[in-house]
C-alpha positions as CSV (number, residue, x, y, z in Angstrom):
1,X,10.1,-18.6,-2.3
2,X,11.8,-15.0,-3.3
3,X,9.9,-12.3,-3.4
4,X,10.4,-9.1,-4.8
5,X,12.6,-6.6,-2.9
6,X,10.0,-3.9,-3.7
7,X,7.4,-6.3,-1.4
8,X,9.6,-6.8,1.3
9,X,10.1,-3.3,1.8
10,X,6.5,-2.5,1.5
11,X,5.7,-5.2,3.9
12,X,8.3,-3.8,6.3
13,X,6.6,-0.3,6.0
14,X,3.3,-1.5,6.4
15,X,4.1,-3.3,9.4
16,X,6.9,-1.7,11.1
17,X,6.5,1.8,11.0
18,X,3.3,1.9,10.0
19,X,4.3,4.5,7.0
20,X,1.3,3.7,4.2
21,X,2.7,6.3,2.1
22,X,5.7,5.1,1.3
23,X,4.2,1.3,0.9
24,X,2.5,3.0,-1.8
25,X,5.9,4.6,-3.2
26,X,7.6,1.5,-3.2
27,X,5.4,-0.5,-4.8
28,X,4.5,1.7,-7.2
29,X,7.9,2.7,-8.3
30,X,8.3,-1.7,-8.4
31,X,5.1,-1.9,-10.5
32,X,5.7,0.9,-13.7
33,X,9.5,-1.2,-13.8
34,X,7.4,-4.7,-14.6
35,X,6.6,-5.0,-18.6
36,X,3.4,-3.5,-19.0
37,X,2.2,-6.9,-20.8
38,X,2.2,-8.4,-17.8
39,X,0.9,-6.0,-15.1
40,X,-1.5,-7.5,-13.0
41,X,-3.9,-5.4,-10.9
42,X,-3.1,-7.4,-7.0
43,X,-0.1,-5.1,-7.2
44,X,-2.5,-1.9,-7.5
45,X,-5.1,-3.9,-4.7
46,X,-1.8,-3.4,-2.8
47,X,-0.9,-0.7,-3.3
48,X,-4.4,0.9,-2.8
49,X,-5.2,-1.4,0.9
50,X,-1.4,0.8,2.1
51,X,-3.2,4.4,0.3
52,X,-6.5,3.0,2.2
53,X,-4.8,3.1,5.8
54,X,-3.2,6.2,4.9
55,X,-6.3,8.2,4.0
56,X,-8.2,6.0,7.1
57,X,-5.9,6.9,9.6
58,X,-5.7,11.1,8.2
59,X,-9.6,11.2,9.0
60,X,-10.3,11.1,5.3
61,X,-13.3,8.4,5.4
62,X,-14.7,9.0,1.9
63,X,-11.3,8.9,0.1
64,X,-10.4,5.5,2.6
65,X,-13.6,4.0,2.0
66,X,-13.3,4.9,-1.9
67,X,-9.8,3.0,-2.3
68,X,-10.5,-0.1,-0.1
69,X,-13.8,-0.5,-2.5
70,X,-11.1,-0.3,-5.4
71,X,-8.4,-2.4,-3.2
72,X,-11.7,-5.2,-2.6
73,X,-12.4,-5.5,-6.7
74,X,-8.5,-6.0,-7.2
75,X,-7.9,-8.5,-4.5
76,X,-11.0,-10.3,-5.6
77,X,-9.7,-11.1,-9.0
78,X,-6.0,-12.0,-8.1
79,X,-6.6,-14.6,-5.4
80,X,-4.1,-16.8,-7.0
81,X,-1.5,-14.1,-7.4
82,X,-1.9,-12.6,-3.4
83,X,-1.4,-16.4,-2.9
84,X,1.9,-16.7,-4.6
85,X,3.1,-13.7,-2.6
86,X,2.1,-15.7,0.6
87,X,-0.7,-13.5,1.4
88,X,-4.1,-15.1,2.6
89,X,-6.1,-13.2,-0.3
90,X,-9.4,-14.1,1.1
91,X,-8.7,-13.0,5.2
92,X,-7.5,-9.7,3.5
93,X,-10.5,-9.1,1.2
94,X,-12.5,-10.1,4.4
95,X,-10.4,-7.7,7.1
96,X,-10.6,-4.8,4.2
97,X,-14.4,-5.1,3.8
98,X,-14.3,-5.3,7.8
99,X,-12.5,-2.1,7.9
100,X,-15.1,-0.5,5.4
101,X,-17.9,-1.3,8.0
102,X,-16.0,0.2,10.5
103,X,-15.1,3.3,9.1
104,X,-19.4,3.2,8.4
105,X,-20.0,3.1,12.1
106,X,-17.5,5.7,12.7
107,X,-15.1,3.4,14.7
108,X,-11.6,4.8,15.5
109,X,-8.5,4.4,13.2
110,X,-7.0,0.7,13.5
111,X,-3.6,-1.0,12.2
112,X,-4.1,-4.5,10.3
113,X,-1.9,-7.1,10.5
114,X,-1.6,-8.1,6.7
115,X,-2.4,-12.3,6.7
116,X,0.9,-13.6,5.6
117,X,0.9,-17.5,5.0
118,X,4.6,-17.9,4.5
119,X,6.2,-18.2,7.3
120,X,10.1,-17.6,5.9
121,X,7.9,-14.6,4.6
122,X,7.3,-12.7,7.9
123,X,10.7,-13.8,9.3
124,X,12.3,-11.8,6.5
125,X,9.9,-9.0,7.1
126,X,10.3,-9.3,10.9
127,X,14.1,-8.9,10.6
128,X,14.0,-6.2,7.9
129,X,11.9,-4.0,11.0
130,X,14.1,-5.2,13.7
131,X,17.4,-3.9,11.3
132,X,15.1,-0.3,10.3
133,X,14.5,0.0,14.2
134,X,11.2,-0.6,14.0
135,X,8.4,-2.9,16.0
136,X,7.0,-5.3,14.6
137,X,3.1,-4.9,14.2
138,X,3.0,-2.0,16.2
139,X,-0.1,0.5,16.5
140,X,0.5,4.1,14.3
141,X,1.6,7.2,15.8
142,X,-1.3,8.8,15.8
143,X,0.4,11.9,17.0
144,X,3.1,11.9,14.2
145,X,2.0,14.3,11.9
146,X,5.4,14.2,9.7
147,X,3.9,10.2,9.0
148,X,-0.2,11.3,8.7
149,X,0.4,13.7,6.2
150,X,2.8,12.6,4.3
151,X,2.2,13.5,1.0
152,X,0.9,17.1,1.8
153,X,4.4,17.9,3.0
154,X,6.6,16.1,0.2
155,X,8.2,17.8,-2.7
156,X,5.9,17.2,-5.7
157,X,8.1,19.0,-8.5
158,X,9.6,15.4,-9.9
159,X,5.4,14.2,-9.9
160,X,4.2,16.7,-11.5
161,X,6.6,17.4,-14.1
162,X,5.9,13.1,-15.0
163,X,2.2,14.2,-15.2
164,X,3.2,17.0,-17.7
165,X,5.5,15.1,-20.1
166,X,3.0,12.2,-19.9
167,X,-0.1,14.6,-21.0
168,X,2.2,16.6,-23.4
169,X,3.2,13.2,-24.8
170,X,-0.3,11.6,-25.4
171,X,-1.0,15.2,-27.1
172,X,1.9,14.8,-29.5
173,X,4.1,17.5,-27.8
174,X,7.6,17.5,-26.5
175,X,8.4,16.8,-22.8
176,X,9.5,19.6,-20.6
């Protein structure tokens, strides 16, 4: 099977380096490319399990809690399309509700292994880490603040300018 280049890499962070954040980039910037006819939400139930970790791991419980509820309805409906992409839908849906009880009983921050059926799969991803300098499966660097708080420290000039044009747009106005 060949997957998507955008998933590879977003496996790769999610694994290796344990950088949530930019599994969200990555797969975001994949989805808005695919024809919005045929946008499926398991990208999004992705996309929100990596945002999830990310606000998990930062100490944010409500906003981690609040996305895995989100990442759980989305995973739910796409069992057939998590399959295709070699990922055990049901073991995820099942480790993600898991981590929600966790979080409940104020349990520590924790990595997941994301249950990949496809064997070729994790080789490729496996590899991709090994080439990045990363570890495969390794815990997070709880002590990296540069990696927990990502997106409080990134340059938000191109996002919010999109969110501008895209309001000023559905009002009828010009871009920027």
């Amino acid at each position: 099977m060949v997957y998507p280049e955008a998933y590879i890499e977003y496996l790769m962070y999610f694994h290796g380096n344990r950088d949530y954040f930019e599994c969200h980039e990555v797969l975001e910037e994949y989805w808005k490319e695919v024809d919005p006819g045929n946008r499926t939400s398991h990208w999004v139930g992705l996309i929100q399990v990596a945002v999830g970790f990310y606000h998990y791991r930062r100490g944010n419980q409500a906003g981690a809690v609040r996305t895995f509820h989100k990442a759980v309805k989305n995973i739910e409906g796409n069992h057939k399309q998590l399959t295709d992409l070699g990922i055990h839908s049901r073991k995820l849906q099942a480790m993600i509700e898991e981590t929600i009880h966790q979080i409940g009983e104020n349990q520590p921050y924790h990595s997941i292994i994301l249950p990949l059926m496809d064997a070729s799969l994790s080789d490729q991803v496996q590899l991709r880490c090994r080439k990045n300098g990363y570890i495969w499966c390794s815990e997070s660097d709880l002590t990296n603040s540069a990696l927990i708080h990502r997106h409080s420290l990134r340059d938000r000039t191109d996002v919010i300018t999109e969110r501008r044009n895209a309001l000023r747009k559905k009002r009828g106005g010009p871009p920027e």
